[in-house]
MIKOL-239296 format. One record per residue (C-alpha): residue in three letters; z, x, y. Coordinates in steps of 0.2 Angstrom, whole numbers, plus 5000, padded with zeros to 4 digits. Layout:
BEGIN
+------+------+------+------+
| resn |    Z |    X |    Y |
+------+------+------+------+
|  ALA |    Z |    X |    Y |
...
+------+------+------+------+
***
This chain:
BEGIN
+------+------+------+------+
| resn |    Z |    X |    Y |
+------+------+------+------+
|  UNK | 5119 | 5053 | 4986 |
|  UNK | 5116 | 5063 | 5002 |
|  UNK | 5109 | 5056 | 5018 |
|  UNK | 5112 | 5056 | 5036 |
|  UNK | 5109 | 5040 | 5043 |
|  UNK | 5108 | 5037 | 5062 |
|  UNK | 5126 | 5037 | 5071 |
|  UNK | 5131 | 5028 | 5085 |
|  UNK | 5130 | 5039 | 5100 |
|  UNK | 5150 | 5048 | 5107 |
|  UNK | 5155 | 5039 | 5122 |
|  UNK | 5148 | 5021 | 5117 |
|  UNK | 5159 | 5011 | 5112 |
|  UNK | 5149 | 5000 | 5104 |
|  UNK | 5156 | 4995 | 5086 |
|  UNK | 5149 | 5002 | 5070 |
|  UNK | 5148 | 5018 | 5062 |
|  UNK | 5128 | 5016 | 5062 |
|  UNK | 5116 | 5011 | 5078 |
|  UNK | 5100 | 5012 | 5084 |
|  UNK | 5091 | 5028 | 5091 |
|  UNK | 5091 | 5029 | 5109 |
|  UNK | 5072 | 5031 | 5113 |
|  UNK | 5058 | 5023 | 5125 |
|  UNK | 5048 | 5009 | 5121 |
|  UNK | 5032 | 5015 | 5111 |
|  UNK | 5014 | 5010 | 5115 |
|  UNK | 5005 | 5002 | 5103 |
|  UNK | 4983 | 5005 | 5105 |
|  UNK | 4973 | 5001 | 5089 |
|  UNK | 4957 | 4994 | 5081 |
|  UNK | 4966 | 4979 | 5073 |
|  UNK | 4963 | 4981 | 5055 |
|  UNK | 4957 | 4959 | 5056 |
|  UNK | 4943 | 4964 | 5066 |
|  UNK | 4937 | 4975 | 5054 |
|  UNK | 4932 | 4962 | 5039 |
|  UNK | 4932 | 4967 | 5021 |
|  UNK | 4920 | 4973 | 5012 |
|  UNK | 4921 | 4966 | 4994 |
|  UNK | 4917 | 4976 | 4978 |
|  UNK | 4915 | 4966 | 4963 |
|  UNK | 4920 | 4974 | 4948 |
|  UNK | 4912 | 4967 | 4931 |
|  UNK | 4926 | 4971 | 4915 |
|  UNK | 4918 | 4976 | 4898 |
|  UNK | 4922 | 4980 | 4882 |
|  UNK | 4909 | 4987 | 4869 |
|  UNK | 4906 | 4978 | 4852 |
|  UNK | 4893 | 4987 | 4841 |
|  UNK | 4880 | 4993 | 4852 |
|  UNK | 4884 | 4979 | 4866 |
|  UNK | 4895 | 4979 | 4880 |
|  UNK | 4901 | 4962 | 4882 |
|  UNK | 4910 | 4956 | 4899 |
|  UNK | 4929 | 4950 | 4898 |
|  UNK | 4934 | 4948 | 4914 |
|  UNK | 4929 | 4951 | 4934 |
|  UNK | 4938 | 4958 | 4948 |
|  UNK | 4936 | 4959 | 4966 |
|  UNK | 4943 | 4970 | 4979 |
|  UNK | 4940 | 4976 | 4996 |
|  UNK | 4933 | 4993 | 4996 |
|  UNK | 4933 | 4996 | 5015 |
|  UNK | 4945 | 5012 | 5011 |
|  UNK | 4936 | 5018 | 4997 |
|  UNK | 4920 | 5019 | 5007 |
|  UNK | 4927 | 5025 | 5022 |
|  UNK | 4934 | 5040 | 5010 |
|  UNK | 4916 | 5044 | 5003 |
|  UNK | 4904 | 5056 | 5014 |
|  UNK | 4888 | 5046 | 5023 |
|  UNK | 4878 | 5055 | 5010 |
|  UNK | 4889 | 5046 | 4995 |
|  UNK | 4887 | 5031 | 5003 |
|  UNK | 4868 | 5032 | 5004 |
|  UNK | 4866 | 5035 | 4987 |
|  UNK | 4877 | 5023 | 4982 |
|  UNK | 4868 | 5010 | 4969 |
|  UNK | 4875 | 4995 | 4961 |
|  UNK | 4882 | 5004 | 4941 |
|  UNK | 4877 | 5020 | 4948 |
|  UNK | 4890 | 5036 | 4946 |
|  UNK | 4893 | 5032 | 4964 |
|  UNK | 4897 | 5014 | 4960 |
|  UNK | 4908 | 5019 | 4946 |
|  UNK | 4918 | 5032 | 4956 |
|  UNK | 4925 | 5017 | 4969 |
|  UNK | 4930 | 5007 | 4954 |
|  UNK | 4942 | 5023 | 4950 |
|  UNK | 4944 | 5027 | 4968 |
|  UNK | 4950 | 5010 | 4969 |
|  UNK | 4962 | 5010 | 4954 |
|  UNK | 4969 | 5026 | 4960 |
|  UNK | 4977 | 5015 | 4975 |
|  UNK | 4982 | 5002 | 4962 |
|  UNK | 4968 | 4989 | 4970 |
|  UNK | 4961 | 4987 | 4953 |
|  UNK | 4970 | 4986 | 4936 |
|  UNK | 4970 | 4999 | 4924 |
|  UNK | 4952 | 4996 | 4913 |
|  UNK | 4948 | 5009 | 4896 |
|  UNK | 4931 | 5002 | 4892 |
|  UNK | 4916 | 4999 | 4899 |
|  UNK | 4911 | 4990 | 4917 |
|  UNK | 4899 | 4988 | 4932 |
|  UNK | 4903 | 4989 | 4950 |
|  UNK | 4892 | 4980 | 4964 |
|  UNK | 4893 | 4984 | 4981 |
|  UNK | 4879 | 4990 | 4988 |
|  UNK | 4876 | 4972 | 4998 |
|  UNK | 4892 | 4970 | 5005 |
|  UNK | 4892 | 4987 | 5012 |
|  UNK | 4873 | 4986 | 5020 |
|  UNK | 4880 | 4970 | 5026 |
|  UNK | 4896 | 4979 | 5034 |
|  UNK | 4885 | 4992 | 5043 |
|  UNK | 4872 | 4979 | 5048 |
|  UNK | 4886 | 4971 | 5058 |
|  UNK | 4895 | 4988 | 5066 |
|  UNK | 4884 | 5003 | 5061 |
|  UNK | 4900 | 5012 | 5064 |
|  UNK | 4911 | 5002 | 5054 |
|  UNK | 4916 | 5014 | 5042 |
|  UNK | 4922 | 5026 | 5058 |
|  UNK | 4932 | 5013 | 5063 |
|  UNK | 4941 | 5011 | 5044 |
|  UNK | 4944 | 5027 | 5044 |
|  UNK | 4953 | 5030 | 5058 |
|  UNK | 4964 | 5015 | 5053 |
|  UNK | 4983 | 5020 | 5049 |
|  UNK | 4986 | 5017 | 5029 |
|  UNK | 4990 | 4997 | 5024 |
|  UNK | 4989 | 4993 | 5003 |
|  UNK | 4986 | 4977 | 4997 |
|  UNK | 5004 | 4966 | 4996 |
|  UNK | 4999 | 4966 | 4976 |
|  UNK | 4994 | 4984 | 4975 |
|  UNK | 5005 | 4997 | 4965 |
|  UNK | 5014 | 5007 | 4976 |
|  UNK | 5012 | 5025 | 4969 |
|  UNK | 5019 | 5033 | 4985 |
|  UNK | 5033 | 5025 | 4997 |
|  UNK | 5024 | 5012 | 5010 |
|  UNK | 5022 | 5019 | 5027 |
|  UNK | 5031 | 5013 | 5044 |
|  UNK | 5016 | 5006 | 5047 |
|  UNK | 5015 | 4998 | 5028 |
|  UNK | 5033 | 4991 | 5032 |
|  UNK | 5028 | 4985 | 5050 |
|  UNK | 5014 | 4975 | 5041 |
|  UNK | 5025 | 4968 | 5026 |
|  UNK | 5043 | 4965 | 5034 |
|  UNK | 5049 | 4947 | 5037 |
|  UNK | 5059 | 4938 | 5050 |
|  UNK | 5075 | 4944 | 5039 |
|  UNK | 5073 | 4962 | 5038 |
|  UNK | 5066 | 4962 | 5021 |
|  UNK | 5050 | 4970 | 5011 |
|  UNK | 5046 | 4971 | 4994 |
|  UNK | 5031 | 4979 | 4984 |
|  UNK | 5027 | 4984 | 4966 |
|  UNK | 5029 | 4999 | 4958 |
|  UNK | 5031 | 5004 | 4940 |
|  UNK | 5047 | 5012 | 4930 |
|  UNK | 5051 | 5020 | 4917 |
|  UNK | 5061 | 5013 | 4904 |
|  UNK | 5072 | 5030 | 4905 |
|  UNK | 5077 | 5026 | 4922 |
|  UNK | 5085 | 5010 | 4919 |
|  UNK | 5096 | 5020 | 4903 |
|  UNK | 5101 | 5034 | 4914 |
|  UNK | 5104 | 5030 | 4931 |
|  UNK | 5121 | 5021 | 4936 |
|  UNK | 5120 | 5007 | 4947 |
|  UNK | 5120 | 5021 | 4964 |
|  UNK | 5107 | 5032 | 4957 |
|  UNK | 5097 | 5015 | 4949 |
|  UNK | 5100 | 5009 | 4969 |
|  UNK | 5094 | 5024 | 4977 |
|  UNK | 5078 | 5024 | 4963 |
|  UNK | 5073 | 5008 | 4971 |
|  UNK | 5074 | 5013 | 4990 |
|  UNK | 5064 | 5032 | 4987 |
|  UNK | 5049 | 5022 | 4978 |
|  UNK | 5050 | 5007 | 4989 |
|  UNK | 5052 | 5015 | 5007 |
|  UNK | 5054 | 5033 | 5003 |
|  UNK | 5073 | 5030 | 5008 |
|  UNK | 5090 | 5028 | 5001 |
|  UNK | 5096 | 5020 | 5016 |
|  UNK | 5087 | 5002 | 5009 |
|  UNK | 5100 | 4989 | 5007 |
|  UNK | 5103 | 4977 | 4994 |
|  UNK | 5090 | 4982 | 4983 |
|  UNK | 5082 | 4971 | 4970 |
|  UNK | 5073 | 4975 | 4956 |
|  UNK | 5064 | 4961 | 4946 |
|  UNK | 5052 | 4964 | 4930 |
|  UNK | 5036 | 4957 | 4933 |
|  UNK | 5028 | 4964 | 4917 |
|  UNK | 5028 | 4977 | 4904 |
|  UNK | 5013 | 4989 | 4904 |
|  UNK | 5007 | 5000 | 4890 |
|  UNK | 5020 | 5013 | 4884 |
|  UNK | 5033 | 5001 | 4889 |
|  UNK | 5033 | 5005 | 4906 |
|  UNK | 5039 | 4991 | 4917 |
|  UNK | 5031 | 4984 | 4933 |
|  UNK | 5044 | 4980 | 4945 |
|  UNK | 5042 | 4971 | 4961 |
|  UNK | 5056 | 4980 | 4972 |
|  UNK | 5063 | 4971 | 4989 |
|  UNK | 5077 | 4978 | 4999 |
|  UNK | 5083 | 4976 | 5018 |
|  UNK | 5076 | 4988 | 5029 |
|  UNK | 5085 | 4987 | 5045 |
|  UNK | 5094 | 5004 | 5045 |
|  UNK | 5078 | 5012 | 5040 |
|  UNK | 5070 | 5008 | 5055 |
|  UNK | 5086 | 5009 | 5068 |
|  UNK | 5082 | 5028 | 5059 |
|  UNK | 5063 | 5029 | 5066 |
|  UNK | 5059 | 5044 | 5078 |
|  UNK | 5046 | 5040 | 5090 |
|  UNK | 5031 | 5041 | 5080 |
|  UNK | 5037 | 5032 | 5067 |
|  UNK | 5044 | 5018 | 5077 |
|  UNK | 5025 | 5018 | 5087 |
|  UNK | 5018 | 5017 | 5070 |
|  UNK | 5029 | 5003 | 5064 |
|  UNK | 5026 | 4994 | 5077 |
|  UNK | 5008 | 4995 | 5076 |
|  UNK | 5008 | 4986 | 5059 |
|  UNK | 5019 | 4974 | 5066 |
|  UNK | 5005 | 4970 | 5077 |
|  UNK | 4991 | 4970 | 5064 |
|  UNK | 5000 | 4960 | 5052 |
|  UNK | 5002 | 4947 | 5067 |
|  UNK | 4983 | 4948 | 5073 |
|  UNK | 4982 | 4943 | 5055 |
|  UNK | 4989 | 4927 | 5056 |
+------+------+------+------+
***
């Protein structure tokens, strides 16, 4: 493992090969993501049997970042089971929002979104320019943001998320490599500490879904200015929140 974790700076005294960057403050100015409510897409689950398309199941998810990602002109054309419709249900599996579907489905939106822009005609403006922040129960397929671990880390230092694994890295990694595994998918870091890894199901192919946790305390004692800003920025959403 090779990393180069934040060292105390010469001359302190201070104890401990590791401490905190010494930087300013950071200031903190954003649309609070909770002012900004969501905008539900409900996601109709089918499966075809003979010539019919029968429904097995519903989903509901908030769309607001889908839409924000599609031009105005998208948008407008959007209809409920339209191609429009249909790409935000994949949009929204992309990010993990949705679960994984092979057959046949209907997507309705188009009320919650006329709503949305009834209430703040520039609501999807304001999404857009809103920093990055999945779902706790989305699959992570890229490492949460400082601002996705200012939002998600407790009183104790920890976050967790889920993310999947292969059955191949569990056979081939020693307990360092399976350990630094954890903290690149988790937080795009191997400096997480005491990494847990706990099966929470096993998808198709065998691939298991894992729900990863870890300390992140030296990570952040690690944040340049930007990051720390961002950081603590979802610190503050996820406290506007409450």
């Amino acid at each position: 493992m090779s990393i180069s974790p934040c060292r105390q700076p010469e001359g302190i005294p201070t104890g401990g090969q590791f401490a905190p960057d010494t930087r300013a403050e950071p200031t903190v100015s954003l649309t609070p993501a909770a002012s900004l409510p969501p905008i539900n897409a409900t996601v109709v689950l089918q499966k075809l049997v003979g010539d019919t398309d029968e429904n097995v199941g519903e989903v509901t998810f908030d769309a607001r970042r889908v839409l924000a990602a599609m031009t105005a002109a998208e948008r407008d054309a959007l209809s409920d089971s339209s191609y429009e419709a249909d790409e935000v249900f994949h949009a929204g599996a992309r990010l993990g929002l949705v679960p994984d579907h092979d057959g046949p489905f209907e997507v309705y939106v188009r009320d919650a979104m006329d709503a949305a822009v009834e209430k703040d005609p520039e609501v999807f403006e304001k999404i857009a320019a809103l920093p990055d922040n999945r779902p706790a129960d989305a699959v992570l397929h890229t490492p949460l943001s400082p601002y996705e671990i200012g939002a998600r880390v407790n009183e104790d230092g920890w976050v967790s998320g889920l993310a999947t694994m292969d059955m191949f890295d569990l056979v081939t990694n020693d307990l360092e490599g399976y350990n630094d595994k954890i903290g690149n998918d988790l937080v795009g870091s191997e400096l997480l500490m005491q990494q847990e890894a706990t099966p929470v199901a096993v998808l198709e192919g065998g691939t298991l879904l894992m729900r990863l946790e870890g300390d992140v305390s030296a990570i952040i004692d690690c944040f340049d200015e930007d990051e720390l800003a961002d950081y603590e920025a979802g610190r503050a959403e996820a406290a506007s929140a409450l």
